[in-house]
Backbone and ligand atoms as CSV (ligand in chain L), in Angstrom:
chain,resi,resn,atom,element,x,y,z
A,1,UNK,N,N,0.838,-1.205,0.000
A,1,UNK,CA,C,0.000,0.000,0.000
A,1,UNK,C,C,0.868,1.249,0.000
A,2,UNK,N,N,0.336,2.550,-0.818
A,2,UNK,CA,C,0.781,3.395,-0.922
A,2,UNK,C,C,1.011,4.343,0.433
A,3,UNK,N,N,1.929,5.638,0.297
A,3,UNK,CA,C,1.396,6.379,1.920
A,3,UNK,C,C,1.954,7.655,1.389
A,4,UNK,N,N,0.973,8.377,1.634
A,4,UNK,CA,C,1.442,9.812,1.493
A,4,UNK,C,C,2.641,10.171,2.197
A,5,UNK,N,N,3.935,11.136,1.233
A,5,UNK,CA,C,4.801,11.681,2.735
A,5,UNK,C,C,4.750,12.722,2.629
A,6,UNK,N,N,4.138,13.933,3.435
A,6,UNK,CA,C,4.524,14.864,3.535
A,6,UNK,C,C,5.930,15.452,4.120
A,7,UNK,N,N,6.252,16.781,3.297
A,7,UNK,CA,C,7.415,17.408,4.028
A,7,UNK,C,C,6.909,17.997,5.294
A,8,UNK,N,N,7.804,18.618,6.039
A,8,UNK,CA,C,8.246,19.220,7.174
A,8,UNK,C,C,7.054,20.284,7.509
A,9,UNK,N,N,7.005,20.689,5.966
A,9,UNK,CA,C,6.028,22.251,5.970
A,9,UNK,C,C,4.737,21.544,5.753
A,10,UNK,N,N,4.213,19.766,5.638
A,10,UNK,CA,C,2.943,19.236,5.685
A,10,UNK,C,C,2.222,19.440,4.187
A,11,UNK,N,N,3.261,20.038,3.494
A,11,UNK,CA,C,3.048,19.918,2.171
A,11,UNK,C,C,3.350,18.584,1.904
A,12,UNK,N,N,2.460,18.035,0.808
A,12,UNK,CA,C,2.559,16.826,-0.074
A,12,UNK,C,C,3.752,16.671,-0.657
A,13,UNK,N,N,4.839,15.811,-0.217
A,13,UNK,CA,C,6.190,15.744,-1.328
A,13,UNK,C,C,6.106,14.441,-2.083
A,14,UNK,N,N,5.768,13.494,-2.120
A,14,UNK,CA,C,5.571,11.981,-3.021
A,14,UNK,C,C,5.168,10.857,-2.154
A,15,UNK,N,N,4.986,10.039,-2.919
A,15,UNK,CA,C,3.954,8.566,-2.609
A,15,UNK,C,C,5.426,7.951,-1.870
A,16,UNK,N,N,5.257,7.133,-0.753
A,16,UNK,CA,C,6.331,5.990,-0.273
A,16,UNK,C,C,5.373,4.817,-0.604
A,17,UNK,N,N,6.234,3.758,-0.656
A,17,UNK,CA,C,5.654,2.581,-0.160
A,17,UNK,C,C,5.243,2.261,1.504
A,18,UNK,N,N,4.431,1.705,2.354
A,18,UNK,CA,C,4.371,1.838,3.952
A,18,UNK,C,C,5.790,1.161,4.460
A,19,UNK,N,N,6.703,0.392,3.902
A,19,UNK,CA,C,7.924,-0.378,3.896
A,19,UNK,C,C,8.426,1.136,4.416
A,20,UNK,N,N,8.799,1.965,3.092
A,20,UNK,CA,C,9.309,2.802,3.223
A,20,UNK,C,C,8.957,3.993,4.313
A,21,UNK,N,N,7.591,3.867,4.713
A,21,UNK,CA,C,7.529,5.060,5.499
A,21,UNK,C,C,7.422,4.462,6.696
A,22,UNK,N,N,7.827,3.206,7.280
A,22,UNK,CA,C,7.850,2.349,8.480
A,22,UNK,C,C,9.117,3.053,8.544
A,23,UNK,N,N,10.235,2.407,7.878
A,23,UNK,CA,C,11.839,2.693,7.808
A,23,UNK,C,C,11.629,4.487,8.588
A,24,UNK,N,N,11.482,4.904,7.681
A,24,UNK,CA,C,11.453,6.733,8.062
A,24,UNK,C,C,11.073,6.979,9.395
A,25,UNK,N,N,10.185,5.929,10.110
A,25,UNK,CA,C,9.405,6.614,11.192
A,25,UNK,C,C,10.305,5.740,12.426
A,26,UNK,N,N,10.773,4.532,12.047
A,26,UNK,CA,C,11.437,3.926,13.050
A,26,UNK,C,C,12.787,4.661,13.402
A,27,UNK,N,N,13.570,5.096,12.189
A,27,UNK,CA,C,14.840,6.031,12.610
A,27,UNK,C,C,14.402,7.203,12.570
A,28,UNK,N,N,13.157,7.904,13.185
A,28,UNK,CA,C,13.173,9.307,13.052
A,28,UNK,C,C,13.301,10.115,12.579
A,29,UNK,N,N,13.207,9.550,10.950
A,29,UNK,CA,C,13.379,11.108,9.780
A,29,UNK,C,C,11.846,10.793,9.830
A,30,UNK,N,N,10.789,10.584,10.156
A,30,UNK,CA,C,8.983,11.480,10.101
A,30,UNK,C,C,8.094,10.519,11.095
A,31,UNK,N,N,6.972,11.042,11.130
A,31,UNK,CA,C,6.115,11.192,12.116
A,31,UNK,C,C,4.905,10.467,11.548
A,32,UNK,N,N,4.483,9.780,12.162
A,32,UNK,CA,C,3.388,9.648,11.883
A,32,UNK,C,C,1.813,10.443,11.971
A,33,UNK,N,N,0.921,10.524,10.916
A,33,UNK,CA,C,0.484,11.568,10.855
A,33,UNK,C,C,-1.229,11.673,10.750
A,34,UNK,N,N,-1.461,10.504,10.198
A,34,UNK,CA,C,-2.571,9.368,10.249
A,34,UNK,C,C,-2.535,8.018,9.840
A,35,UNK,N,N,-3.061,7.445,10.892
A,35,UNK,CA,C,-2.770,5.881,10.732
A,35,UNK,C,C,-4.129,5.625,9.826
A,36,UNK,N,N,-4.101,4.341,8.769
A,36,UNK,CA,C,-4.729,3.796,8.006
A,36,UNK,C,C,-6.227,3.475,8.848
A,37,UNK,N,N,-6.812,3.824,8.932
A,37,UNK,CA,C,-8.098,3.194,9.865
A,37,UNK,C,C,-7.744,2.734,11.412
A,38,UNK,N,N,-7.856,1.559,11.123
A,38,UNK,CA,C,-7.534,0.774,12.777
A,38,UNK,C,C,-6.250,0.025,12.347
A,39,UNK,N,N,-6.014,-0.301,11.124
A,39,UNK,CA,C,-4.690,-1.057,10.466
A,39,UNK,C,C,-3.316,-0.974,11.655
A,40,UNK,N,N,-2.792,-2.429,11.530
A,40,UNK,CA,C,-1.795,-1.822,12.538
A,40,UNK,C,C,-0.494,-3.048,12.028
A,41,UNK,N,N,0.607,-2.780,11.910
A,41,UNK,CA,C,1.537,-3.896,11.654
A,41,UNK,C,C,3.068,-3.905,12.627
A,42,UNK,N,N,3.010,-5.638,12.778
A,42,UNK,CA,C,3.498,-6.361,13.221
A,42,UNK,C,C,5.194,-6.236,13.209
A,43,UNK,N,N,6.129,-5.825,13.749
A,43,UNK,CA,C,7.750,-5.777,13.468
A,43,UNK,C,C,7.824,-7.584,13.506
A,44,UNK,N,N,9.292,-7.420,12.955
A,44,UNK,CA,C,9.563,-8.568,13.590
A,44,UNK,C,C,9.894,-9.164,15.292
A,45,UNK,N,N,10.203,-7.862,15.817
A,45,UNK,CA,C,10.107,-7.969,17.106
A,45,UNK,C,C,8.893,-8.362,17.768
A,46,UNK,N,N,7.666,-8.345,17.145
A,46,UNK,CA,C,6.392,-8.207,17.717
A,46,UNK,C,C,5.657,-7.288,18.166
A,47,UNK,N,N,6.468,-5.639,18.316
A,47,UNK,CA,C,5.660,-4.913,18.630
A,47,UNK,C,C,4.845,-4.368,17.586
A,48,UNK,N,N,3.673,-3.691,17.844
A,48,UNK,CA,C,2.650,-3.395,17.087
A,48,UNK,C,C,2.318,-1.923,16.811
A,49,UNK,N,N,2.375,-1.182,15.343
A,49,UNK,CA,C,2.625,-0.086,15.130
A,49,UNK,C,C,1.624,0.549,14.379
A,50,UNK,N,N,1.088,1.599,14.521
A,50,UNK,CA,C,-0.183,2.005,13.303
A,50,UNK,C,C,0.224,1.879,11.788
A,51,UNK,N,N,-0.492,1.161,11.195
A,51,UNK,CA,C,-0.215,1.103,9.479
A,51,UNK,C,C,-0.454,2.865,9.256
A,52,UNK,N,N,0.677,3.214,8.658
A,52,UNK,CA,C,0.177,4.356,8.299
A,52,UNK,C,C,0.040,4.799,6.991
A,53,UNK,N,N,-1.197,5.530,6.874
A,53,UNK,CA,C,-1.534,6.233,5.540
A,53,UNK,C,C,-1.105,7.509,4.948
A,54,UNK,N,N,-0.847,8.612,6.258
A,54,UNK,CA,C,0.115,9.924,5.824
A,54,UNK,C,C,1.182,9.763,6.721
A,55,UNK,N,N,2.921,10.117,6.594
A,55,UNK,CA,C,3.385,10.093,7.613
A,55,UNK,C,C,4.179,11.824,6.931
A,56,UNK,N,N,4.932,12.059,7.935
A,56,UNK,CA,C,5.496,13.976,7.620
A,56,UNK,C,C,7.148,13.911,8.038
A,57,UNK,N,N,7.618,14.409,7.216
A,57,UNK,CA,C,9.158,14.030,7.698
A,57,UNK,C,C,9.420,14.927,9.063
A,58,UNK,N,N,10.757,14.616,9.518
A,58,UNK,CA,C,10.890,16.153,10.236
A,58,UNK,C,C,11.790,17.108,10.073
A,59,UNK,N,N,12.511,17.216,9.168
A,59,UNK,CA,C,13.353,17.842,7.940
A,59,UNK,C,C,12.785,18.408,7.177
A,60,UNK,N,N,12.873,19.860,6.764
A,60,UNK,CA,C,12.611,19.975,5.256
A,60,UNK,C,C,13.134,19.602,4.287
A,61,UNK,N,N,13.063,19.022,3.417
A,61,UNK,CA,C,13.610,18.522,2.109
A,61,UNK,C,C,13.541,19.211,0.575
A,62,UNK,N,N,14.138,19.010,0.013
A,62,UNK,CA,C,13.476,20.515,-1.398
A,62,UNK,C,C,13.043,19.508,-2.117
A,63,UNK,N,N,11.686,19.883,-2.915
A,63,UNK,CA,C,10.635,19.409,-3.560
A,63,UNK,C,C,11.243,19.114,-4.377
A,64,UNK,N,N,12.313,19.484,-5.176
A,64,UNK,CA,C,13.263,18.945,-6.704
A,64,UNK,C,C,13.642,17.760,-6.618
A,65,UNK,N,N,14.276,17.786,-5.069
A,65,UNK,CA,C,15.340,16.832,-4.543
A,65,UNK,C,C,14.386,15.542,-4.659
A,66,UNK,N,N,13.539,15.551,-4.141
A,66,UNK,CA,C,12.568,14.002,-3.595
A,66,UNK,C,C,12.039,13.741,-4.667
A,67,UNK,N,N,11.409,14.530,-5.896
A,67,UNK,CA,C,10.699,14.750,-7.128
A,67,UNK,C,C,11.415,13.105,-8.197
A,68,UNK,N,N,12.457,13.302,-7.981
A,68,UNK,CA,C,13.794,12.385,-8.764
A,68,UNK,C,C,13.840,11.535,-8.054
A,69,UNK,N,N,13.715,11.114,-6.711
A,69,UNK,CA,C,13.881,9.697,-6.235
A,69,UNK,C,C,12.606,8.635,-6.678
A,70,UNK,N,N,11.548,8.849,-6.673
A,70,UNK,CA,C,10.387,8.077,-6.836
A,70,UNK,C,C,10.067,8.134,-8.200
A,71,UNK,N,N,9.803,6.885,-9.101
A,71,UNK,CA,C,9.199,7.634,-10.333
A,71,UNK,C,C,7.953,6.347,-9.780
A,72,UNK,N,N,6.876,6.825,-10.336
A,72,UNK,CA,C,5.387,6.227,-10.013
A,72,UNK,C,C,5.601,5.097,-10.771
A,73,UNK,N,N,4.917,3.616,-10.248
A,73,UNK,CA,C,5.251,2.636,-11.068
A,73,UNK,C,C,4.182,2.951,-11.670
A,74,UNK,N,N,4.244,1.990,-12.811
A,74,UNK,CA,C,3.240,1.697,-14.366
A,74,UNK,C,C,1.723,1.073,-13.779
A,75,UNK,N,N,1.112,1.450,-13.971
A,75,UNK,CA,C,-0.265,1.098,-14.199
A,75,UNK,C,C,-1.151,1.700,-14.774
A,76,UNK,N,N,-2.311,0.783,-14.945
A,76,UNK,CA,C,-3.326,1.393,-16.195
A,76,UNK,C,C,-4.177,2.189,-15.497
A,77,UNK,N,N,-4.505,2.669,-14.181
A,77,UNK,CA,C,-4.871,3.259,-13.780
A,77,UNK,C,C,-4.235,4.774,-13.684
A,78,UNK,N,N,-2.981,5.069,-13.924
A,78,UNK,CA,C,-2.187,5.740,-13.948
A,78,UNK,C,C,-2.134,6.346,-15.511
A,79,UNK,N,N,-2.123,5.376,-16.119
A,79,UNK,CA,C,-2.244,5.766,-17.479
A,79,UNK,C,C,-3.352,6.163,-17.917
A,80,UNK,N,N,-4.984,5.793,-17.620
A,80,UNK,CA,C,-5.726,6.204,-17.791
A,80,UNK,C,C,-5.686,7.660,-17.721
A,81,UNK,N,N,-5.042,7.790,-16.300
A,81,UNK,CA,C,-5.525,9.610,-16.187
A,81,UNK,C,C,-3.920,10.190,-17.051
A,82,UNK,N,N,-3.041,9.500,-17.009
A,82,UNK,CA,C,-2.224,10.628,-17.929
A,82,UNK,C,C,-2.914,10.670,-19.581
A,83,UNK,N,N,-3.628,9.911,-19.874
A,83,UNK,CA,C,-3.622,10.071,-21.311
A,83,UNK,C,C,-5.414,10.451,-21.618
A,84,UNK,N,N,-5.686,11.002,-20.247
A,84,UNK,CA,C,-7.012,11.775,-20.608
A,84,UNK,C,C,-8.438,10.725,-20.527
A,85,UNK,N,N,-7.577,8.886,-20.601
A,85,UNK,CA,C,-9.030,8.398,-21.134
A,85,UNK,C,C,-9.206,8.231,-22.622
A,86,UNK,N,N,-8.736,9.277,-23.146
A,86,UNK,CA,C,-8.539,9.315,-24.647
A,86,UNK,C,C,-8.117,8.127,-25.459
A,87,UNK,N,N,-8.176,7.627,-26.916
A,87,UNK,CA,C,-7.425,7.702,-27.693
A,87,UNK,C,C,-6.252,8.298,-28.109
A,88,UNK,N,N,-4.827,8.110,-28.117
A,88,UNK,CA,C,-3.656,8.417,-28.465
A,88,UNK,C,C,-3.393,9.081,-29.513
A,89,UNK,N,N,-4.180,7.641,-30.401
A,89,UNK,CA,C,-4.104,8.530,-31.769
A,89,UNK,C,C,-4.184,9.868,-32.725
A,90,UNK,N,N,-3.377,10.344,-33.318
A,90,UNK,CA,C,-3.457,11.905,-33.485
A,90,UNK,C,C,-5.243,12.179,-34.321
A,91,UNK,N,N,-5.899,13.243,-34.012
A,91,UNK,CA,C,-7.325,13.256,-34.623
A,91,UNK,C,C,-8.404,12.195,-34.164
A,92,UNK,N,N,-7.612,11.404,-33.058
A,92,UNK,CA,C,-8.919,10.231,-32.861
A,92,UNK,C,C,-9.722,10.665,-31.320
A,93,UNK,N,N,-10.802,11.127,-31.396
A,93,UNK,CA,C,-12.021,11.543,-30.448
A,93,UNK,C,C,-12.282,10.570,-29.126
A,94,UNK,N,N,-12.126,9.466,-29.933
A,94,UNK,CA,C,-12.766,7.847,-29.139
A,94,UNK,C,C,-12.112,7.698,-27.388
A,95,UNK,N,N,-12.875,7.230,-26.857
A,95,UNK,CA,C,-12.390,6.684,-25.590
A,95,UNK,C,C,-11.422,5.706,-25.671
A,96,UNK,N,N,-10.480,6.478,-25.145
A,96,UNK,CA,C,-9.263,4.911,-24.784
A,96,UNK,C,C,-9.096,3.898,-24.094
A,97,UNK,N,N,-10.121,2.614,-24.347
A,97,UNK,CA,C,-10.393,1.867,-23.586
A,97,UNK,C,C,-9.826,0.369,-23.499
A,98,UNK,N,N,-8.802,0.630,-24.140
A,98,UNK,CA,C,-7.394,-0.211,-24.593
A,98,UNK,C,C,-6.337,0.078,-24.661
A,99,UNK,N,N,-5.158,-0.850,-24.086
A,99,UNK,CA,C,-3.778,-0.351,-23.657
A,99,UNK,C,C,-2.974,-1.209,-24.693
A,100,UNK,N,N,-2.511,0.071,-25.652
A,100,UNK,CA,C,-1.150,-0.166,-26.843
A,100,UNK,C,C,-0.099,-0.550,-26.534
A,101,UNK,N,N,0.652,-1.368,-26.748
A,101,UNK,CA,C,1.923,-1.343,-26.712
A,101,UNK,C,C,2.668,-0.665,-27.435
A,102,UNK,N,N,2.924,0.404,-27.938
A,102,UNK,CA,C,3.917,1.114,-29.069
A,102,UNK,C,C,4.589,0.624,-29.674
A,103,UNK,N,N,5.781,-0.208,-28.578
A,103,UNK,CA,C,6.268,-1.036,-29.936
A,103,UNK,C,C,6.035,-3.002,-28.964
A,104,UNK,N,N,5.358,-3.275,-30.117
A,104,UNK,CA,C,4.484,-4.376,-29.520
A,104,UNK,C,C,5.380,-5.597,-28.688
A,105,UNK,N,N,4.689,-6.006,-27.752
A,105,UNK,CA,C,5.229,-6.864,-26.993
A,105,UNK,C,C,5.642,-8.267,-27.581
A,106,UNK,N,N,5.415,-8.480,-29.157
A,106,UNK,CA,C,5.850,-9.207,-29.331
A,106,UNK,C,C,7.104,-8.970,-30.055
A,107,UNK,N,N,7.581,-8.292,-30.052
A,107,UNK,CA,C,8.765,-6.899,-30.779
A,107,UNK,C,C,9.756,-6.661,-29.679
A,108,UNK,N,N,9.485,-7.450,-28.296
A,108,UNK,CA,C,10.530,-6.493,-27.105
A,108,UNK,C,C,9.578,-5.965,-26.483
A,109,UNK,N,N,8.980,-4.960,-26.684
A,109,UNK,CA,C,8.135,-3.976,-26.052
A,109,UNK,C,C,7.906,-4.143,-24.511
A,110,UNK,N,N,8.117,-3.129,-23.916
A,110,UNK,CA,C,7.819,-3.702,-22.346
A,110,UNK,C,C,6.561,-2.364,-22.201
A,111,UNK,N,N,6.042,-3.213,-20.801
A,111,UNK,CA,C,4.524,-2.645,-20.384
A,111,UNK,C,C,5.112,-1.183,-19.728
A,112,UNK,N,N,5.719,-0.090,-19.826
A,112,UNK,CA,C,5.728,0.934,-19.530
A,112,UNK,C,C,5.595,2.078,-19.691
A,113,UNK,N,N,5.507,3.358,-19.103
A,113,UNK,CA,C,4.872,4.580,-19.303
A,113,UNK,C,C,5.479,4.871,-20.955
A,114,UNK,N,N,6.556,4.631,-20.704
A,114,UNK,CA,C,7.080,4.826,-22.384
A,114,UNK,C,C,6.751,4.376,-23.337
A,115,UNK,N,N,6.275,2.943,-23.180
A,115,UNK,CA,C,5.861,2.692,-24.257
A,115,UNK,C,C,4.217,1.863,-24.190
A,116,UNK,N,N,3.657,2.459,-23.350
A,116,UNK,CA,C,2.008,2.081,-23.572
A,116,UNK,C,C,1.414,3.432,-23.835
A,117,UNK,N,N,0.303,3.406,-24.481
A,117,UNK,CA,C,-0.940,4.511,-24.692
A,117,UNK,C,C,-1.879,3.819,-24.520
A,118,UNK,N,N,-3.026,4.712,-24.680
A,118,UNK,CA,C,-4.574,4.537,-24.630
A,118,UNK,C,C,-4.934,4.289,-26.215
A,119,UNK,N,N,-5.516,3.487,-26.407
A,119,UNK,CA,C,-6.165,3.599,-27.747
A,119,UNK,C,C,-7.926,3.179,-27.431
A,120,UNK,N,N,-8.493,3.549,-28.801
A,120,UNK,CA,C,-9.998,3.091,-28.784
A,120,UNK,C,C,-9.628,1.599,-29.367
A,121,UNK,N,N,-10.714,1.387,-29.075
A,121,UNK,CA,C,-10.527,-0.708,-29.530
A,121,UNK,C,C,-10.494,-0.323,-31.087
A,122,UNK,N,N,-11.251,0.443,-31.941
A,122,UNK,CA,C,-11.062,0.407,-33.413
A,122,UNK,C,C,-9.520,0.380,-33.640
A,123,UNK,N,N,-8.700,1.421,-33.267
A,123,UNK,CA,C,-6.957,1.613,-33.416
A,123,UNK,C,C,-6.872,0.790,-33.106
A,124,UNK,N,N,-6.355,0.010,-31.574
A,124,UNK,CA,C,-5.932,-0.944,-31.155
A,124,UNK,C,C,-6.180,-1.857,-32.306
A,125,UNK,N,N,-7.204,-2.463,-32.153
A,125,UNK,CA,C,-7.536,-3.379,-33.284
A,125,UNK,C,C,-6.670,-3.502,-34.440
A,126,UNK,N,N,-7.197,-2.448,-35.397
A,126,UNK,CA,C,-6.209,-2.280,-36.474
A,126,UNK,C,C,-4.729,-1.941,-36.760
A,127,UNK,N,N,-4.185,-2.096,-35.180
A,127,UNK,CA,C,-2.710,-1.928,-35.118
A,127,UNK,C,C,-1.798,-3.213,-34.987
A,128,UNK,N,N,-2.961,-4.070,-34.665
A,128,UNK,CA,C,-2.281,-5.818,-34.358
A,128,UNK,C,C,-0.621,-5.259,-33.526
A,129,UNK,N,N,0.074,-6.128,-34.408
A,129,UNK,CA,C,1.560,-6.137,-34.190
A,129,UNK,C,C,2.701,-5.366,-34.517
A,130,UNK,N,N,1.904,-4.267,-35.434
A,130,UNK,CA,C,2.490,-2.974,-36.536
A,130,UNK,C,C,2.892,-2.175,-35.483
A,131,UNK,N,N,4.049,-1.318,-36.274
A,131,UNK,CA,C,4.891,-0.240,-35.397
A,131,UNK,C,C,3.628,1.144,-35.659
A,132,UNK,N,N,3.834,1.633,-35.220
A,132,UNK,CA,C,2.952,3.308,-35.449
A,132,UNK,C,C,4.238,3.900,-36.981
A,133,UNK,N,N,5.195,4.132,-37.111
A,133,UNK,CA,C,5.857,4.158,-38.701
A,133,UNK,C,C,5.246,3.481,-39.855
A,134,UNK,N,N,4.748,1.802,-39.160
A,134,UNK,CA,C,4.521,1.073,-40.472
A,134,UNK,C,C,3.536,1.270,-40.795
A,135,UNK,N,N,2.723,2.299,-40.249
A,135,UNK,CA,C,0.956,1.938,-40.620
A,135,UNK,C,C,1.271,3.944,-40.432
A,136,UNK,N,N,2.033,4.618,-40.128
A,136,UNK,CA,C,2.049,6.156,-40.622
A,136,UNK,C,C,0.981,6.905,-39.455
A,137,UNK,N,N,0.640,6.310,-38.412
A,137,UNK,CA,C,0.012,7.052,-37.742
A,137,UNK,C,C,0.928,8.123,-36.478
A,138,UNK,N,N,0.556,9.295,-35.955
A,138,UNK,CA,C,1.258,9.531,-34.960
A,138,UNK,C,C,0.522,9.757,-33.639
A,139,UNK,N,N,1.150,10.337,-32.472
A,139,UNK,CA,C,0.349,10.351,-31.555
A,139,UNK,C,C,0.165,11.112,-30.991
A,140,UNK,N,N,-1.151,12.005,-30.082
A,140,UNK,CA,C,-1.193,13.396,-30.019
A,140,UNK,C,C,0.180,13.705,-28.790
A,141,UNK,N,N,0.288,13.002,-27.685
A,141,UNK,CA,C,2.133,13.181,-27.539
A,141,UNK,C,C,2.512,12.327,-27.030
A,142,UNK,N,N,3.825,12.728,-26.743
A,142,UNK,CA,C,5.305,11.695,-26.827
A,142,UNK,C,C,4.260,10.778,-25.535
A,143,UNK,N,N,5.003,9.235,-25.229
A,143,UNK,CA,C,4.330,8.722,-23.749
A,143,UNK,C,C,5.568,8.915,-23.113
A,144,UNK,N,N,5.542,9.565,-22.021
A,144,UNK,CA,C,6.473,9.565,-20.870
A,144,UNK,C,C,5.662,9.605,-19.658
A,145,UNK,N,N,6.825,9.135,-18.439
A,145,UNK,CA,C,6.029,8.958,-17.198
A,145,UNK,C,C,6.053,10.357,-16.572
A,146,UNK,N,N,4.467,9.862,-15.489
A,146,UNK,CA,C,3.926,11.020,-15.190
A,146,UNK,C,C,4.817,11.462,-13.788
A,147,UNK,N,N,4.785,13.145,-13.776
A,147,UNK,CA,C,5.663,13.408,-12.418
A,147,UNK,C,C,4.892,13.596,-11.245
A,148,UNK,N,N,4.333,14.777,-10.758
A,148,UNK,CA,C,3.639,15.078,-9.657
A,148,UNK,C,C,2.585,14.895,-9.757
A,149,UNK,N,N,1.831,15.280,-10.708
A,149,UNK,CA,C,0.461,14.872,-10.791
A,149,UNK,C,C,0.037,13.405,-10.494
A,150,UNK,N,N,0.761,12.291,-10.259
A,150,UNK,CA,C,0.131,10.995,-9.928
A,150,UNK,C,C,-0.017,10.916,-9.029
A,151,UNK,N,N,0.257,12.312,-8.097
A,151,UNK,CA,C,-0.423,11.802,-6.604
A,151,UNK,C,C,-1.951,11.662,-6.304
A,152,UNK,N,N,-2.484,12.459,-7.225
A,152,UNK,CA,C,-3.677,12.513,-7.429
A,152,UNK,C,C,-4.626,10.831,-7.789
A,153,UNK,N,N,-3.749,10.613,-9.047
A,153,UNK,CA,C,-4.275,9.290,-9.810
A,153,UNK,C,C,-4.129,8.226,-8.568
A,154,UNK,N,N,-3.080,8.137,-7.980
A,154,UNK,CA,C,-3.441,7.118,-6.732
A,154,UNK,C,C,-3.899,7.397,-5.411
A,155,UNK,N,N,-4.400,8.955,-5.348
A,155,UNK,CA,C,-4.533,8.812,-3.652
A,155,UNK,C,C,-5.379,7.541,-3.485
A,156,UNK,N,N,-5.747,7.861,-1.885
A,156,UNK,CA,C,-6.607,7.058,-1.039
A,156,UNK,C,C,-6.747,8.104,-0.175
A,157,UNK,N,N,-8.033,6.922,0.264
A,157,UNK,CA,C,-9.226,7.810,1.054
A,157,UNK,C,C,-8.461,8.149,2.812
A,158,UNK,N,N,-8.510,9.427,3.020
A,158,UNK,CA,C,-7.542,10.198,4.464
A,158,UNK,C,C,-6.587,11.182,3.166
A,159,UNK,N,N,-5.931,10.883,2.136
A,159,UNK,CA,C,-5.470,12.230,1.680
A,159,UNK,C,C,-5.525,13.592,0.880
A,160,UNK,N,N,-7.227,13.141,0.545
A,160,UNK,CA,C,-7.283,14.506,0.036
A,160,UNK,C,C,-7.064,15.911,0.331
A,161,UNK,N,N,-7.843,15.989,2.048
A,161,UNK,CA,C,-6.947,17.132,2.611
A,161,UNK,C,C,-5.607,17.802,2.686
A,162,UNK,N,N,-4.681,16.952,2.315
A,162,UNK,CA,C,-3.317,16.767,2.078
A,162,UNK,C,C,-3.171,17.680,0.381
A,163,UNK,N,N,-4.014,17.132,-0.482
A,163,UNK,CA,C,-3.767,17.508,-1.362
A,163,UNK,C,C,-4.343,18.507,-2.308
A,164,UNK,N,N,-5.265,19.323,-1.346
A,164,UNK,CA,C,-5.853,19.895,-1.668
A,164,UNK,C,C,-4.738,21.619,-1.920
A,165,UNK,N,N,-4.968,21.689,-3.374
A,165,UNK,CA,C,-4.175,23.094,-3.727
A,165,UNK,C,C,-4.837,23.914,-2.689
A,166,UNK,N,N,-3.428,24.614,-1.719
A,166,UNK,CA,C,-3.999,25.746,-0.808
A,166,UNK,C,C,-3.442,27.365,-1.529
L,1,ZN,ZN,ZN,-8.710,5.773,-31.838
């Protein structure tokens, strides 16, 4: 599960894993800030700790700096909202309710921000195993992974307050 971390100033700085924001809170770089419901996990020692859902460092950190450590993993949920929902395709209207491989997985192609889009099932369809060169289509833009904005695409429920533009 994901966990919000806020910086110092309780501003939103990026998603941890709870691994990661256990680590942070056991050596004292952050705080815990809200625990997940009643959620609570187990050390190996046995003692018992709130699962947490926001934790806050106690350092300030510069937003550039942390920006570059995390890149959001791949999912289609993720991709959905970077690519609008849309169709990829340049001039195509349609809902993107199918995930392209660009350059197809049977080609190499791996499942990532780089190289998946949204297509409508008509494109998809008619793209089979073809490169986007061999069939001359282009795409309204480049796929690269998303930066800050995916905090949004994955919150959970306790961080909207967090993320609410003040
Ligand atoms: Zn289309």
């Amino acid at each position: 599960m994901s966990v919000l971390l806020l910086n110092a100033s309780y501003e939103p700085l990026t998603i941890v894993s709870w691994k990661r924001a256990m680590t942070l809170m056991l050596t004292g770089r952050a705080e815990l800030v809200e625990q997940d419901g009643d959620r609570t996990v187990r050390s190996a020692g046995g003692t018992e700790f709130p699962y947490p859902n926001v934790v806050r460092l106690m350092q300030m950190v510069s937003f550039a700096g942390m920006r570059t450590t995390e890149t959001p993993r791949f999912s289609k949920k993720g991709l959905n909202a970077r690519d609008n929902r849309e169709c990829q395709v340049a001039q195509c209207d349609e809902r993107g309710s199918t995930v392209d491989h660009v350059i197809p997985r049977s080609r190499g192609g791996s499942s990532s921000w780089e190289n998946c889009v949204l297509m409508c099932q008509e494109h998809n369809g008619a793209k089979g195993d073809r490169t986007l060169d061999q069939l001359g289509w282009t795409l309204k833009k480049a796929p690269v992974a998303p930066k800050g904005a995916i905090v949004l695409v994955t919150a959970r429920p306790g961080w909207e307050a967090w993320l609410q533009p003040s």
